[in-house]
C-alpha positions as CSV (number, residue, x, y, z in Angstrom):
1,X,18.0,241.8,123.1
2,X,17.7,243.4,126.5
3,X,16.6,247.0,126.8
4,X,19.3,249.0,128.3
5,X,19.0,251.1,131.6
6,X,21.5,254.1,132.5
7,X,21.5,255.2,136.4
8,X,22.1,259.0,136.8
9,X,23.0,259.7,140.3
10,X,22.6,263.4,142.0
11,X,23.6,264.7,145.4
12,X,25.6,263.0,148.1
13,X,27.7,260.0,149.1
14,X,24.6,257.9,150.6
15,X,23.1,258.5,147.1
16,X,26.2,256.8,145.3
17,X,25.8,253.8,147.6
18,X,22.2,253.7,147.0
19,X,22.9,253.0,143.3
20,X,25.0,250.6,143.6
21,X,22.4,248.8,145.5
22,X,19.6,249.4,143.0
23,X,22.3,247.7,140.2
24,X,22.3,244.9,142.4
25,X,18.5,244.6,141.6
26,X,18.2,244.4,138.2
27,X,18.0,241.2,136.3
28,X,16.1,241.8,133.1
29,X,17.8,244.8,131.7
30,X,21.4,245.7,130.5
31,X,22.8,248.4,132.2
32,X,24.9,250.9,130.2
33,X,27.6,253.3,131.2
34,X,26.5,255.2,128.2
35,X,23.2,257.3,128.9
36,X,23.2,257.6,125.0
37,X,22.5,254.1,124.7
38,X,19.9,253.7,127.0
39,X,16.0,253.3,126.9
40,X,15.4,254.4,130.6
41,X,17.1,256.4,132.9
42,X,16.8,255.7,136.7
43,X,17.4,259.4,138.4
44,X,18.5,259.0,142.0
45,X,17.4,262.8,142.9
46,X,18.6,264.7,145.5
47,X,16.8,267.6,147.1
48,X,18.5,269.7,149.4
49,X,18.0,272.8,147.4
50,X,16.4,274.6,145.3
51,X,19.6,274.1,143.0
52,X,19.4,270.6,143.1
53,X,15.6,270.2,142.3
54,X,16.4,272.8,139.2
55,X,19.2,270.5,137.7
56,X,17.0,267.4,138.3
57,X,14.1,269.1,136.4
58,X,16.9,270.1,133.5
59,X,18.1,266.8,133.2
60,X,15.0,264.9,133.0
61,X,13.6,267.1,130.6
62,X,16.7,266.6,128.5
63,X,15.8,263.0,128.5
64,X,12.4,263.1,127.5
65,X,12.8,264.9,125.0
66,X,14.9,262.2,123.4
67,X,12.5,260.0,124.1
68,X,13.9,257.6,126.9
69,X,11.8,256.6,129.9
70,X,12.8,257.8,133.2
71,X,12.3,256.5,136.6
72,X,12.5,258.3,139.4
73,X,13.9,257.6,143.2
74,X,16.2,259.2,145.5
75,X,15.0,262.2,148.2
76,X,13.4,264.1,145.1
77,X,10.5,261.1,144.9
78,X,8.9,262.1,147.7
79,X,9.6,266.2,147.4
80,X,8.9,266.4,143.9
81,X,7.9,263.2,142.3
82,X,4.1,263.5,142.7
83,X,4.4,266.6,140.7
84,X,6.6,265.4,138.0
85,X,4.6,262.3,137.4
86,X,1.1,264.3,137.0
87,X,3.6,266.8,134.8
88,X,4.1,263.5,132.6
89,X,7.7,264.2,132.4
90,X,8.5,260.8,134.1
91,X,7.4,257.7,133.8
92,X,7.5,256.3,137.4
93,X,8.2,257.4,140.7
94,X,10.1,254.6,143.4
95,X,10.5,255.0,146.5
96,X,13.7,253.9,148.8
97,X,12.2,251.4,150.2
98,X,11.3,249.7,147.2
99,X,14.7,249.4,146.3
100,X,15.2,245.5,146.0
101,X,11.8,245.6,143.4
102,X,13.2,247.8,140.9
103,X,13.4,245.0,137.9
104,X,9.6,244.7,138.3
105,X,9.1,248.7,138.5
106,X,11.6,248.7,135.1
107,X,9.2,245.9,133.6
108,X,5.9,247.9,134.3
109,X,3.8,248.7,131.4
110,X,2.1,251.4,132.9
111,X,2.8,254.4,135.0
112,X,3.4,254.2,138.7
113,X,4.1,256.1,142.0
114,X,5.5,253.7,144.4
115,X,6.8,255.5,147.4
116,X,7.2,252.8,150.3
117,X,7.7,253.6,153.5
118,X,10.5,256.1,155.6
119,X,10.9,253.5,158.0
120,X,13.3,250.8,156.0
121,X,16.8,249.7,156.4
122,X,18.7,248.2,153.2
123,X,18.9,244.4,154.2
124,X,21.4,243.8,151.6
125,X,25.0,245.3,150.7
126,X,27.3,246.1,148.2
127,X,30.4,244.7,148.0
128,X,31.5,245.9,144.9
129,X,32.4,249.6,143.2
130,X,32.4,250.1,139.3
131,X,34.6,253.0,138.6
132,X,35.6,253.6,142.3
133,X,39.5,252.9,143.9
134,X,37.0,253.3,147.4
135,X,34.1,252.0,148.8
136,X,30.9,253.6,150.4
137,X,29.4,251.8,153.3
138,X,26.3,253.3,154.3
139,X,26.1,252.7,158.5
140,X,22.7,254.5,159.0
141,X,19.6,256.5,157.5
142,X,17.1,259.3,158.5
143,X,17.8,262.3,160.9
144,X,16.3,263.3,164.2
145,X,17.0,267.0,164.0
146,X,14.8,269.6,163.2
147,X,16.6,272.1,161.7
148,X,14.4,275.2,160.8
149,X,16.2,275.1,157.1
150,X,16.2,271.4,156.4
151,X,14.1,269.4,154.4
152,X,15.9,266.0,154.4
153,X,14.0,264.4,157.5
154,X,10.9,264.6,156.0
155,X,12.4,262.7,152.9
156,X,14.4,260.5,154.1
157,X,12.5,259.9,157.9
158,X,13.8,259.4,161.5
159,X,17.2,257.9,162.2
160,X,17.8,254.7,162.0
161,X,20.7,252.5,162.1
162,X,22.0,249.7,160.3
163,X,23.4,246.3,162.8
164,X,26.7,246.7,163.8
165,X,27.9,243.1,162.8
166,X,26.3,243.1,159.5
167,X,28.4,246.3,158.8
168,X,31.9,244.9,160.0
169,X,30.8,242.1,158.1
170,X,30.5,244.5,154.2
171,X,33.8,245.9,155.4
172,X,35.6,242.4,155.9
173,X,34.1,241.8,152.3
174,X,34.9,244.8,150.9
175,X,38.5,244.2,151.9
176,X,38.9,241.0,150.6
177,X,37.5,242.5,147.7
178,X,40.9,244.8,147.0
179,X,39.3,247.9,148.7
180,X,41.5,249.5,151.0
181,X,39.8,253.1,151.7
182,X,36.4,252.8,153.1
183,X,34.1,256.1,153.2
184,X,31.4,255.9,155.8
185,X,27.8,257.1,155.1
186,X,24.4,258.1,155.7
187,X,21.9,261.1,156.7
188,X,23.0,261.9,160.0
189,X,26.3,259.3,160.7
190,X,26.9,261.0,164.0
191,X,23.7,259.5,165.4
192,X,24.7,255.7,164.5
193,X,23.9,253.4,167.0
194,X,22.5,255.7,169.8
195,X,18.8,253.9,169.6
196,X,21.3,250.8,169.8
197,X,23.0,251.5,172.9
198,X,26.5,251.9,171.0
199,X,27.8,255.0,169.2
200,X,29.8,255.8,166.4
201,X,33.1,256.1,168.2
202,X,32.8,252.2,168.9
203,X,31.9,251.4,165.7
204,X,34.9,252.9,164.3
205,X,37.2,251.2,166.9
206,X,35.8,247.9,165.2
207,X,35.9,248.4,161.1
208,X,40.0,249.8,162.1
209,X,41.2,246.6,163.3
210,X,39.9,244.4,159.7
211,X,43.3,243.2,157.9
212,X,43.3,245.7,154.7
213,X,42.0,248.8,155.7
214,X,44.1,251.0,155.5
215,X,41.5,254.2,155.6
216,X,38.2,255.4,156.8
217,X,37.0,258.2,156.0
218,X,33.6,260.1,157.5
219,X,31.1,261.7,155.9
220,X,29.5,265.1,157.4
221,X,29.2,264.4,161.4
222,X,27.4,267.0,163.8
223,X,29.7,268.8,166.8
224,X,26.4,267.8,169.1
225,X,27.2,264.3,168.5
226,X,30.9,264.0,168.7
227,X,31.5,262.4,172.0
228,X,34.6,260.8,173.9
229,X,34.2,257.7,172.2
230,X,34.9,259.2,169.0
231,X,37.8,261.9,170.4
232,X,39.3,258.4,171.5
233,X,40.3,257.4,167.8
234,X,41.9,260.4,166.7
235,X,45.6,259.2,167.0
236,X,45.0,256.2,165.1
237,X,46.9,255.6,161.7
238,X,43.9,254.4,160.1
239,X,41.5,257.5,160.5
240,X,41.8,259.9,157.9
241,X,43.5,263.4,159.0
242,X,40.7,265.5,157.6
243,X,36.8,265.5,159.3
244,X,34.0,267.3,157.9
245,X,32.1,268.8,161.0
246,X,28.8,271.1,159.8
247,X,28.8,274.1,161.6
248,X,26.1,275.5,159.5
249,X,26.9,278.9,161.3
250,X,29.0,280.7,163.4
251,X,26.4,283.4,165.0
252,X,24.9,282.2,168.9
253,X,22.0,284.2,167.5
254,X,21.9,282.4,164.2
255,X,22.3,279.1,165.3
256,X,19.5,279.2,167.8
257,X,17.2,280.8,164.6
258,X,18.6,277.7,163.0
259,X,17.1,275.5,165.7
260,X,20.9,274.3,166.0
261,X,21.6,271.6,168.7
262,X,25.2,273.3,168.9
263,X,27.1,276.3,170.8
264,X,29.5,278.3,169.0
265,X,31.8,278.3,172.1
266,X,31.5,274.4,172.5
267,X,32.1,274.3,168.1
268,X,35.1,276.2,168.7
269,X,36.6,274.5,171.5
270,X,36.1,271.1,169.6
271,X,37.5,272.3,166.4
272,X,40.3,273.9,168.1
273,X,41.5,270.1,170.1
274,X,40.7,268.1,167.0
275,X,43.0,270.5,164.8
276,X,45.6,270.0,167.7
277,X,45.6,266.5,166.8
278,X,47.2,267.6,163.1
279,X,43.7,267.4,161.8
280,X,42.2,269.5,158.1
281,X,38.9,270.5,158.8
282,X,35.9,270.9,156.8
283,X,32.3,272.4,157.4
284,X,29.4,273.3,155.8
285,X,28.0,277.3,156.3
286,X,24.6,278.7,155.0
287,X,24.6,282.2,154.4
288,X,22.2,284.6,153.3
289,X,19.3,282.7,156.2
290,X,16.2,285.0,157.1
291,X,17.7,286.8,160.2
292,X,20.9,287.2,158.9
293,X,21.2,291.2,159.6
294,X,24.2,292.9,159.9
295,X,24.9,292.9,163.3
296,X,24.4,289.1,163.1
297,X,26.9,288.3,160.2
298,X,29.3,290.4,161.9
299,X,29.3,288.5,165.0
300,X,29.4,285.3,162.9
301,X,32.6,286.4,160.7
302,X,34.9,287.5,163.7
303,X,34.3,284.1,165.0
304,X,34.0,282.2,161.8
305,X,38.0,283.7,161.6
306,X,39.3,281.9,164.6
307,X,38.1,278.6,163.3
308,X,40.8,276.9,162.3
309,X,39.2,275.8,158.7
310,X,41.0,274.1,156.2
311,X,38.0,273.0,153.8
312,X,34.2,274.3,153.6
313,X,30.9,273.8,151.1
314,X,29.0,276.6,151.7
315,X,26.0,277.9,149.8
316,X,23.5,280.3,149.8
317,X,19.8,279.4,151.7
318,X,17.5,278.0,149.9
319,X,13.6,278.1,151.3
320,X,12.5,274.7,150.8
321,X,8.9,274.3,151.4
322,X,7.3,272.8,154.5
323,X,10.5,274.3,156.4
324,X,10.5,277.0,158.9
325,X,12.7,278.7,157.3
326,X,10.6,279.3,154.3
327,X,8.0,281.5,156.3
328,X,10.4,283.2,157.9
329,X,10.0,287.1,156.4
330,X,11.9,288.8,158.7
331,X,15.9,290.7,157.6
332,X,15.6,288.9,154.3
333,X,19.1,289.1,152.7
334,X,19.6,289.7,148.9
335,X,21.4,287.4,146.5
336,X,24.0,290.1,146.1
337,X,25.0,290.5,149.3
338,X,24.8,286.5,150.2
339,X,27.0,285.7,147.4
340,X,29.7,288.6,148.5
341,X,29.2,286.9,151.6
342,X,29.8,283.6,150.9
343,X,32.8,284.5,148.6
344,X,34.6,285.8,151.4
345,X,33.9,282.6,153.6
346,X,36.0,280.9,150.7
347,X,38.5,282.7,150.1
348,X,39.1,282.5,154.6
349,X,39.4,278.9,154.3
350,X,41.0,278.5,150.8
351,X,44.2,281.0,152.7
352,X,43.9,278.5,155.5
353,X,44.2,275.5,153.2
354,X,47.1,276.7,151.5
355,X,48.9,277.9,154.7
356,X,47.8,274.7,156.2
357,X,49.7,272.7,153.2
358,X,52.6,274.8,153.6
359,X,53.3,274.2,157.3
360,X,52.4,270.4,157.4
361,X,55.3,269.5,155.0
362,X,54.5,265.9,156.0
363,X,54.8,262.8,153.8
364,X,51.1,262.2,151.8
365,X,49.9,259.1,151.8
366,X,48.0,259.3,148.4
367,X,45.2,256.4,146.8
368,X,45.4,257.4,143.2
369,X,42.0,257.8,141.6
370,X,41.7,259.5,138.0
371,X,44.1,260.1,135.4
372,X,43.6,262.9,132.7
373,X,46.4,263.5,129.8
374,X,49.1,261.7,131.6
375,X,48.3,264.0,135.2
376,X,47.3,261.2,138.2
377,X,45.0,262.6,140.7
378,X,44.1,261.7,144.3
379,X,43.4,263.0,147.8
380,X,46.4,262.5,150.9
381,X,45.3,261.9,154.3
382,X,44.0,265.8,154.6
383,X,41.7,265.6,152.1
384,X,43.7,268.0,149.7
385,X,44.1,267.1,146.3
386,X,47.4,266.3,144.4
387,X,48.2,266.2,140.7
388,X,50.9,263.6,139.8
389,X,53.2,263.7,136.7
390,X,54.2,259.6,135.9
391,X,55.7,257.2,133.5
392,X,54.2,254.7,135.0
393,X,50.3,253.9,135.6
394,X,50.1,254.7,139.2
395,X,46.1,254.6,138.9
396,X,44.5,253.1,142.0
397,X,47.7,252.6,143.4
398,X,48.6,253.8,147.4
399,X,51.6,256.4,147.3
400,X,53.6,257.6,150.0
401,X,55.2,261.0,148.7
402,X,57.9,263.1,150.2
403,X,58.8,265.2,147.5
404,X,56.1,267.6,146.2
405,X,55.2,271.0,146.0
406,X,52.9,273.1,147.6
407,X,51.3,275.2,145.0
408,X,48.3,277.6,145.7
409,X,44.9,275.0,144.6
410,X,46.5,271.5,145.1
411,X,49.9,269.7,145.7
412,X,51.9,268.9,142.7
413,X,54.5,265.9,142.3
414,X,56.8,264.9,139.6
415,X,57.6,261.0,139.4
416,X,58.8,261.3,135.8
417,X,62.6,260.3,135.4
């Protein structure tokens, strides 16, 4: 009987693709749903915060203390894999770019600490999505910003991008495959093909016109990056209405501590002409940075006010080590006054969101994706969530909805009857 492996995945959207890919892999093993019923856990870690490291550590510990072998991979192999393997509390640590020899890694008989090399691109695809109504195609990896707080390039290396026809190619599949929503990718995504003499914008304009898509969607871009190539596919049907641009900050001051490639003039200007276009708009904040003084967050919440923010995952700064960041000593902030300030960030855009709902009354375009005690849920084209009342199993099905209501957290809708 085959030993059963479990795959645990932390952190972002890349992260999901990448273990779909490592399933691909494995040949000798049985892999389980059911983490209960496994022998080894594979942990694809993430490592943007401290957070994330601390919930990694919990839930490996949990598992070896029921006795099941873990593995290691994911951006917490190279931050904190060494450590964990002398610790004992894994068995093996494997890197990225040893993605394709992970049934020989799960076969080893001894410990190991195989990191590769920050310089790979995944040579094969997936094509297929267990428990997903959408599909992740991952278009690029690595990041060539150094941000003062940021700990991902040295984790996941410089950018790099994946061949343009081999990705049109996943999407063609993917659609003939039954998957109609296609989320785009990666470290940086903004940066795809620049080393390539293309760009993003292009890219898009491409993976639109493939018979069944019906929509992309973007993971985080960077306001440096978005250029008129990009602006030029804003009216099309097939783009989703909602675009997740990280700001990081809304302080001139603070951005250039940051080592920010962006302008807080220039951020505002872009946000402002893509919202024009009926757009929802995300970001991502830090608060609470070394340097974040008074005068500084002042400056940076009268302007953070006139963005016109519909959506935001902010969080409190983290020192990571081998940052900038983490040796800067200078107008350290306290938790308490970081959280207070990123609870009123929230509450800004959470207003926005609402008031944004109520005044684009428009018909939602809705992919269905969970069900829980006879309430659908999904996402429309703004990235707002909807809860659906149904006789009938709508799951994984498209919707187009008129009548709904806006209520303060999500839309509701009542097909029943």
């Amino acid at each position: 009987m085959k030993e059963k492996v479990f795959f645990k995945t932390f952190g972002c959207r890349t992260n999901i693709y990448d273990t779909e890919l490592l399933k691909r892999y494995v040949k000798d093993f049985e892999i389980t749903n059911d983490e209960k019923e496994a022998q080894i856990v594979v942990v694809n870690s993430c490592t943007v915060t401290n957070g994330a490291d601390s919930g990694i550590k919990s839930y490996i510990n949990t598992m070896k203390k029921q006795g099941i072998k873990v593995i290691l991979t994911g951006c917490g192999a190279v931050s904190k894999g060494k450590e964990l393997l002398e610790q004992k509390q894994i068995f093996g640590v494997l890197g990225a770019s040893n993605k394709d020899k992970i049934n020989e890694f799960l076969n080893a008989k001894t410990s190991f600490y195989e990191l590769g090399n920050l310089n790979f691109i995944d040579k094969d695809i997936v094509c297929e999505y267990e428990n997903h109504t959408k599909a992740f195609v991952k278009i690029q990896e690595g990041c060539d910003f150094a941000c003062s707080y940021c700990i991902i390039p040295s984790v996941r290396g410089k950018s790099r991008s994946v061949e343009e026809k081999d990705l049109l190619r996943q999407v063609e599949i993917l659609a003939q495959n039954g998957y109609s929503e296609i989320v785009l990718t990666g470290t940086n995504i903004g940066s795809y093909g620049i080393k390539n003499g293309t760009t993003l914008g292009k890219l898009l304009q491409k993976m639109g016109k493939i018979s069944g898509i019906k929509r992309i969607r973007l993971g985080s871009l960077e306001p440096a990056q978005i250029d008129e190539s990009f602006l030029e596919i804003l009216d099309e049907a097939w783009i989703e209405k909602h675009l997740h641009i990280a700001l990081q900050h809304t302080s001139e001051k603070m951005l250039r501590i940051m080592r920010r490639r962006s302008h807080t003039d220039n951020d505002l200007k872009l946000f402002n002409h893509i919202a024009s276009k009926g757009f929802a708009l995300g970001t991502d904040f830090i608060v609470g940075h070394p340097g974040e003084n008074e005068s500084i967050w002042k400056e940076a919440l009268d302007h953070f006010k006139n963005f016109p923010l519909t959506h935001i995952h902010a969080f409190i700064f983290s020192p990571r080590n081998n940052t900038h960041s983490a040796t800067m000593k200078e107008d350290l902030v306290s938790g308490d006054v970081a959280k207070e300030r990123l609870n009123l960030l929230k509450d800004i855009v959470e207003k926005n969101n609402y008031e944004f709902r109520k005044k684009n009354k428009v018909p939602l375009e809705i992919l269905v994706e969970t069900q829980k005690d006879g309430v659908f849920e999904g996402y429309d084209q703004f990235f707002n969530k909807i809860k659906i009342k149904s006789d009938q199993d709508i799951a994984k099905e498209w919707l187009l909805i008129n009548r709904y209501e806006v209520q303060e957290k999500y839309n509701f809708s009542n097909l029943q009857g």
